[in-house]
VOVEXVEX-812606 format. One record per residue (C-alpha): residue in one letter; x, y, z. Coordinates in Angstrom, 1 decimal. Layout:
REM VOVEXVEX-812606
 residuo     xx     yy     zz
       a      X      Y      Z
...
END
This chain:
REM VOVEXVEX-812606
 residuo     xx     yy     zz
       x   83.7   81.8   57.3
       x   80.7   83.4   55.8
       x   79.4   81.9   52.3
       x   77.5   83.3   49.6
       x   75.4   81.4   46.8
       x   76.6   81.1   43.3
       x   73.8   80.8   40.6
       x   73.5   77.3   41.2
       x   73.0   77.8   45.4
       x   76.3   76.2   45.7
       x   78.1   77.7   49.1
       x   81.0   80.1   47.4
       x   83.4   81.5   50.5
       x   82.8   85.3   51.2
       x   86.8   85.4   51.1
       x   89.1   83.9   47.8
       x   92.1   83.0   47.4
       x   93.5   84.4   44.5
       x   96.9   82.7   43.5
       x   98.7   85.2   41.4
       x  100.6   86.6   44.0
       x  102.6   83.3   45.5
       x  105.8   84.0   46.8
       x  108.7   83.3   44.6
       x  111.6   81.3   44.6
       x  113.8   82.1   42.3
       x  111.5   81.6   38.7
       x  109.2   79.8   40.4
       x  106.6   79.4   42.6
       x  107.7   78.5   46.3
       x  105.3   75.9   46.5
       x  106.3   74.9   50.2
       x  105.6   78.1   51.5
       x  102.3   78.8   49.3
       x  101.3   75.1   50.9
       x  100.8   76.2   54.3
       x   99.3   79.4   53.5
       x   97.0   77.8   51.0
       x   95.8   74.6   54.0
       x   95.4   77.6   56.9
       x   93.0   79.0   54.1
       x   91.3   75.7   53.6
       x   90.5   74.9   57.2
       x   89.6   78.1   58.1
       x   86.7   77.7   55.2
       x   87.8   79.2   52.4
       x   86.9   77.2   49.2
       x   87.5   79.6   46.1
       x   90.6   79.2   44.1
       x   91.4   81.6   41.3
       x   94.6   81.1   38.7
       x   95.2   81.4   35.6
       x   97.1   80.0   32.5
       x   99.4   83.2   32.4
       x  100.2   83.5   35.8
       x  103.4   82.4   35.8
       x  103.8   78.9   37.7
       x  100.7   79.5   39.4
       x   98.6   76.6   37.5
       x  101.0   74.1   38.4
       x  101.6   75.3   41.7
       x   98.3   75.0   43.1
       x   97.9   71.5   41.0
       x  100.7   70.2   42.7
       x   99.0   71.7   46.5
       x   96.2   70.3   46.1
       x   97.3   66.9   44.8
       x   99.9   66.6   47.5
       x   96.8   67.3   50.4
       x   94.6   65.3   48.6
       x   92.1   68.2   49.0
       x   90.8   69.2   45.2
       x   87.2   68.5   46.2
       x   87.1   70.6   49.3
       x   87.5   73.8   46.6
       x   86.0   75.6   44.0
       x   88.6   75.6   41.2
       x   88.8   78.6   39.1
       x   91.0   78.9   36.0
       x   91.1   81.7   32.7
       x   91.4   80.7   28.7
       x   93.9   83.6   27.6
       x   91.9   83.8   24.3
       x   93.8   86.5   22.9
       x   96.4   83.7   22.8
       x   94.6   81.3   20.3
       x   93.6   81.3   16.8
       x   91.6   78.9   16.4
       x   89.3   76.3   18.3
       x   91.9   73.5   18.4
       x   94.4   75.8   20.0
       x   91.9   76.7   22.7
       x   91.2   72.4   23.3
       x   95.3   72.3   23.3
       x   95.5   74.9   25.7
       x   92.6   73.9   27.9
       x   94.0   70.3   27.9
       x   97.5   71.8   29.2
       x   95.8   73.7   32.2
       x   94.0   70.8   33.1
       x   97.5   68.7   33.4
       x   99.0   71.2   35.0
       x   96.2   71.2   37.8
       x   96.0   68.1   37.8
       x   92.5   67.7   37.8
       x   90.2   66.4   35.2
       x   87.2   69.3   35.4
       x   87.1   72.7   36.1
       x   84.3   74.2   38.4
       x   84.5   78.5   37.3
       x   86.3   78.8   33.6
       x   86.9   82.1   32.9
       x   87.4   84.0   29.3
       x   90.2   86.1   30.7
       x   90.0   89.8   29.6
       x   87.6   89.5   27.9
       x   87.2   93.2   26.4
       x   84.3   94.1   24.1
       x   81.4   92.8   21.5
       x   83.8   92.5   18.9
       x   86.4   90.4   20.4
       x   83.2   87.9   21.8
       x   82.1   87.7   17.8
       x   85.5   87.0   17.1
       x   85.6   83.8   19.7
       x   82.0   82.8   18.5
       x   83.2   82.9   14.9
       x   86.0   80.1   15.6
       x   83.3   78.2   17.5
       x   83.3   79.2   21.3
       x   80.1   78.5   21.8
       x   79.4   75.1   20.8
       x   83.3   74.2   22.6
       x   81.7   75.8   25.7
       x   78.4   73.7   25.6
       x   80.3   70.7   24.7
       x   82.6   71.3   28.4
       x   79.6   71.6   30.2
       x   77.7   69.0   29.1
       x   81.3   67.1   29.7
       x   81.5   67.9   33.1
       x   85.0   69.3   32.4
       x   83.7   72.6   33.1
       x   81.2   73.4   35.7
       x   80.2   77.0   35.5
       x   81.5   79.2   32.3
       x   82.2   83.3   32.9
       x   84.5   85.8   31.9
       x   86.6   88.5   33.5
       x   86.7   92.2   32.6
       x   88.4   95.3   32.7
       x   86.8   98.3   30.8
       x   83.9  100.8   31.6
       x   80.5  100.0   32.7
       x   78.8  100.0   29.0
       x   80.3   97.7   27.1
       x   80.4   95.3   30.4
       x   76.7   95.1   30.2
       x   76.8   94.3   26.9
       x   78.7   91.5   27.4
       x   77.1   90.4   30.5
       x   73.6   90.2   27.4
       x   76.2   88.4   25.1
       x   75.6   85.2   26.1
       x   74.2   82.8   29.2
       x   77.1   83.2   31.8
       x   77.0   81.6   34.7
       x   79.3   84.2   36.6
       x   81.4   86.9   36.1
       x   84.6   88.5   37.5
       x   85.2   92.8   37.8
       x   87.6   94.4   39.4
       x   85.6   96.9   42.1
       x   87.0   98.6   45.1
       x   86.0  101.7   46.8
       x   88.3  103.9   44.2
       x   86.6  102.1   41.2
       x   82.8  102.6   42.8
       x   82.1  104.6   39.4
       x   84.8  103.1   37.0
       x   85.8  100.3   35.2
       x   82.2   98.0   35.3
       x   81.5   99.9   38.5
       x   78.9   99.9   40.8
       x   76.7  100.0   38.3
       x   77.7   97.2   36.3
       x   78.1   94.8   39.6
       x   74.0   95.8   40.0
       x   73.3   94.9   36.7
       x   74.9   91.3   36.6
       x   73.4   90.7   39.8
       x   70.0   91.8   38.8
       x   70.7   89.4   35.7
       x   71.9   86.7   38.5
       x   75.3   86.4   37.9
       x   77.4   85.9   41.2
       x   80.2   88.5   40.7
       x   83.6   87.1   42.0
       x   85.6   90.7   42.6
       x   88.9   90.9   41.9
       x   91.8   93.7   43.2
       x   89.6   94.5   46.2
       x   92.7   96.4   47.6
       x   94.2   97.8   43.4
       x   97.2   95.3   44.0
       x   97.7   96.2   47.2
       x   97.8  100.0   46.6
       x   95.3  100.9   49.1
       x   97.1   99.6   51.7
       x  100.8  100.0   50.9
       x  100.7  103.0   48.6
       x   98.3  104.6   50.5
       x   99.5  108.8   51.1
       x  101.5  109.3   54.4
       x   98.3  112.1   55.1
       x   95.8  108.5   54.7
       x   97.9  106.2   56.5
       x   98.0  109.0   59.2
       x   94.3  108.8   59.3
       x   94.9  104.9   60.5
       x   97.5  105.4   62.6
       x   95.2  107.7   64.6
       x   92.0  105.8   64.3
       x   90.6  105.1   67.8
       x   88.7  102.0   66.3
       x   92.1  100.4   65.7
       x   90.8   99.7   62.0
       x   93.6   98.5   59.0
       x   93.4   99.4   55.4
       x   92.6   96.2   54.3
       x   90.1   95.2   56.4
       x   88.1   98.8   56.0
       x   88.4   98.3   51.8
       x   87.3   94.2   52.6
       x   84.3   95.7   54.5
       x   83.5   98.0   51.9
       x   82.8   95.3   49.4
       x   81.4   92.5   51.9
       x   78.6   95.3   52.9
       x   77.3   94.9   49.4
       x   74.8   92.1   48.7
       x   75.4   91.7   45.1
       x   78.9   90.7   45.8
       x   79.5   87.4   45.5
       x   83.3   86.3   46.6
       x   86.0   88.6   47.6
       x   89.6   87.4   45.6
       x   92.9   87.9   48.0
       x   96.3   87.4   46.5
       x   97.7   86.1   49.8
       x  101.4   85.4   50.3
       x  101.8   85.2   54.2
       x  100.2   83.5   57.1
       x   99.2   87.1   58.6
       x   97.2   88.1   55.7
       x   95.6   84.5   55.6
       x   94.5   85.2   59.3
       x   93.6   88.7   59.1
       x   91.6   88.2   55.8
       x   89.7   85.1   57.2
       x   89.0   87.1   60.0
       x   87.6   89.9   58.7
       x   85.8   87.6   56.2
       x   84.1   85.6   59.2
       x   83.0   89.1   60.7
       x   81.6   91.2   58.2
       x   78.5   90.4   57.1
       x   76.0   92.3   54.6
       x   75.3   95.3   56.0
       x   77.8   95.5   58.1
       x   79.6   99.1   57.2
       x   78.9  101.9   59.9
       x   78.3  105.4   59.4
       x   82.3  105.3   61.1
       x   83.7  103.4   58.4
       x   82.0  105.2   55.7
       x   82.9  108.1   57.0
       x   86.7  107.2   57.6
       x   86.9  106.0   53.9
       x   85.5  109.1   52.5
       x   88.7  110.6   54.7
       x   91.0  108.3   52.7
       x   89.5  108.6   49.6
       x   89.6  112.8   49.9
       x   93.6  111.9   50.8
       x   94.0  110.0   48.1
       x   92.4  112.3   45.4
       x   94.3  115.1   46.5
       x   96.8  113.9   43.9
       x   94.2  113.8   41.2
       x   94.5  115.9   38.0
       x   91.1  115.7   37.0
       x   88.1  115.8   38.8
       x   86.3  113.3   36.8
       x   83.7  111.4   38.9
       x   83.3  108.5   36.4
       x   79.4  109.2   35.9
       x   79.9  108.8   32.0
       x   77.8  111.6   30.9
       x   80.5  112.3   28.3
       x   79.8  109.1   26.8
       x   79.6  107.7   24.0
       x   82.9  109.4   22.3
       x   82.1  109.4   18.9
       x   85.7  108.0   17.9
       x   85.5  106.0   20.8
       x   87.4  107.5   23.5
       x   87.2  105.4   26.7
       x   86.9  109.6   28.6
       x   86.1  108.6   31.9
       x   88.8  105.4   31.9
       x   91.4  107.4   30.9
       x   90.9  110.1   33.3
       x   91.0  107.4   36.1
       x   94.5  105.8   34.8
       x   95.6  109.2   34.1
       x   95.0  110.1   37.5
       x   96.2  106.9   39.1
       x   99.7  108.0   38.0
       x   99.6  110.7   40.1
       x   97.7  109.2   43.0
       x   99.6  105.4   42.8
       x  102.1  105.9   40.3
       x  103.3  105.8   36.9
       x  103.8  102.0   36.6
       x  100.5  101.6   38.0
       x   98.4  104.3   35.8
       x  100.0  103.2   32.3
       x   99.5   99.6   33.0
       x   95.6  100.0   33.9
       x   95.8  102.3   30.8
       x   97.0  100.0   28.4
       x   94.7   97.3   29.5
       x   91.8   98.9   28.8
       x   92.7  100.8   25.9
       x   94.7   99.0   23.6
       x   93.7   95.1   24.4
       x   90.2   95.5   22.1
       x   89.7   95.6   19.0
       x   88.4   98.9   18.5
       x   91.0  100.8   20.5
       x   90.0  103.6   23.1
       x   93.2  105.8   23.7
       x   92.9  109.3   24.5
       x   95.1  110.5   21.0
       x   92.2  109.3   19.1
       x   89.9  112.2   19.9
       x   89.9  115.0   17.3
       x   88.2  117.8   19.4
       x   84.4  118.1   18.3
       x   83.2  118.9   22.1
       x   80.7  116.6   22.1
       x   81.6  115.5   25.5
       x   82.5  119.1   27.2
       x   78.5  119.8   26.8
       x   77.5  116.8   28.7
       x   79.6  117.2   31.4
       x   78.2  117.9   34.8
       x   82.2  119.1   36.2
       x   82.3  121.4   33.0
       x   86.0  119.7   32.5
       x   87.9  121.1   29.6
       x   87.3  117.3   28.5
       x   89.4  118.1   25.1
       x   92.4  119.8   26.6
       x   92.7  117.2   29.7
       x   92.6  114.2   27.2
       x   95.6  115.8   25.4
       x   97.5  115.8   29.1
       x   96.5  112.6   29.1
       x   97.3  111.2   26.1
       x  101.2  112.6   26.7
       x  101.7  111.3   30.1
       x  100.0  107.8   29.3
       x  100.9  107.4   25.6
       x  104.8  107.0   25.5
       x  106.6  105.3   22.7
       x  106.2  101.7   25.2
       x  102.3  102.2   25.1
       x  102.6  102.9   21.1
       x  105.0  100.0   20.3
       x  102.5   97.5   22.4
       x   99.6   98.7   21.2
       x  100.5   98.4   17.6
       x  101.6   94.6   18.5
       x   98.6   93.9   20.1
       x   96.5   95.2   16.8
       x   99.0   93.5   14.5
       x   99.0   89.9   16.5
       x   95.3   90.3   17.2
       x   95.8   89.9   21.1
       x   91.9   91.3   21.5
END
């Protein structure tokens, strides 16, 4: 196993094990099964654990793994504060008090704000006194390293990275996000700013290796290099020297292997002109389906009412490319879970944008596409919920 150094030059493993995606038994984890993937993981090297309180199960799950193998500190421990949950600092001790029962552990080595969206919704945390909790923890010992994950465009990402003195951070970043959501530009900046950047949905939930076009998974099939999906898009992010850990939500002994493997073999640097150009194949494959041919550069930006244009072209997209489940879910994430919202309907036509951008998109009629495909009564009934409950 190949490591990587977080900010403190401890030895972080180049491959994670994220934990959201445990089998299930029934409404539950199966924990027997998860065991023996998660131990393979362990001696193979990998020592990056990522849950969360709202992953169903998962918390206690991996509490009750590591507590039966007597092995919490062999791993990094890393665990998410669904702030958008609480109301006030009390209901954050409750809740961090619950996570640490169900992991059974007493500290926390990489706490996560989970989600965390914008400015607004940091001001908001500071305001019921985040900060001083979070200095209090450390000092503690209860938590290690303090960070937050993120889904929304590169922008408001770096203003959050400035917010305050993280110690890491968490994006999602594959090679169909290179220009959107914190992108490949925001992974630069955090590194620059050194942050280690733990990347999460290396593979978009497994999209871009089971929902892949017939035409890409062709392009496999054929490949004379007998290369897999997974293991190019793994390659793809362990080239990169500013990324920092690699999060795989592993359910079978055959990922565990192959993962680790590829993990162990691919060093920075180690993309060749062959696998860039096979990528570029898939990705051409892949964007067939597209209905805009937004490249996520962001010269459009910033929408004067706040339209998140280049994020809504890419969900809007993904429900042609991945599907509709997968396009409106991305889509309500990072519209409607901030305080000031960012959904396509907002825009009132001033055309601002259309005389910035280098495509010459008809930004103002493809928003208005986009805004009836994504925006259905389910996207309008949550996102009024989310504004009235405050779930920002």
């Amino acid at each position: 196993m190949q490591y990587r150094k977080d900010k403190k030059g401890n030895d972080i493993s180049a491959l994670g094990y994220g934990c959201m995606r445990f089998t299930r038994k029934g409404n539950a984890a199966d924990i027997d099964k998860a065991e023996k993937e998660v131990m393979a993981a362990i001696e193979a090297g990998v020592n990056y654990f990522d849950t969360a309180y709202v992953y169903a199960g998962n918390e206690a799950a991996v509490g009750e793994i590591l507590h039966r193998n007597k092995c919490r500190e062999k791993i990094y421990l890393a665990t998410k504060l669904p702030h958008y949950l609480i109301k006030s600092i009390d209901g954050v001790e409750k809740m961090f008090q619950e996570e640490l029962r169900r992991l059974q552990t007493d500290y926390i080595d990489y706490y996560l704000m989970h989600m965390l969206t914008d400015i607004p919704t940091w001001e908001k945390l500071k305001k019921i006194g985040m900060e001083q909790w979070i200095e209090n923890k450390l000092a503690s010992g209860q938590i290690r390293n303090i960070g937050f994950s993120y889904h929304g465009n590169s922008d408001m990402f770096k203003q959050l990275v400035d917010a305050y003195d993280w110690v890491f951070c968490q994006i999602q970043y594959n090679y169909m996000d290179e220009h959107s959501q914190a992108g490949v530009e925001g992974l630069r900046y955090a590194s620059k700013k050194g942050l280690p950047v733990i990347i999460m949905e290396p593979l978009r939930g497994g999209r871009l290796v089971n929902l892949l076009p017939e035409s890409a998974k062709e392009l496999f099939r054929q490949d004379e290099e007998g290369r897999t999906p997974a293991e190019l898009a793994l390659k793809w992010l362990y080239d990169q020297p500013e990324v920092t850990c690699v999060l795989s939500g592993m359910n079978s002994m055959e990922m565990v292997e192959q993962n680790v493997k590829t993990a162990s073999e691919s060093p920075v640097g180690c993309l060749t002109e062959s696998d860039r150009a096979l990528i570029e194949k898939v990705k051409a494959e892949i964007e067939k389906n597209v209905k805009v041919g937004c490249t996520g550069c962001g010269y459009c930006m910033p929408c004067p009412k706040g339209v998140d244009i280049p994020g809504t072209f890419r969900c809007y997209n993904a429900v042609y490319s991945e599907g509709k489940k997968s396009g409106r879910h991305d889509y309500l994430q990072c519209t409607a879970f901030r305080k000031d919202t960012s959904s396509a309907s907002q825009c009132v036509g001033c055309g601002k944008c259309e005389s910035h951008c280098p495509q010459h998109i008809a930004i103002r009629q493809e928003l208005k596409n986009a805004a009836a495909e994504l925006e259905d009564f389910r996207y309008k009934f949550m996102k009024k919920g989310i504004q009235l409950l405050k779930l920002w």
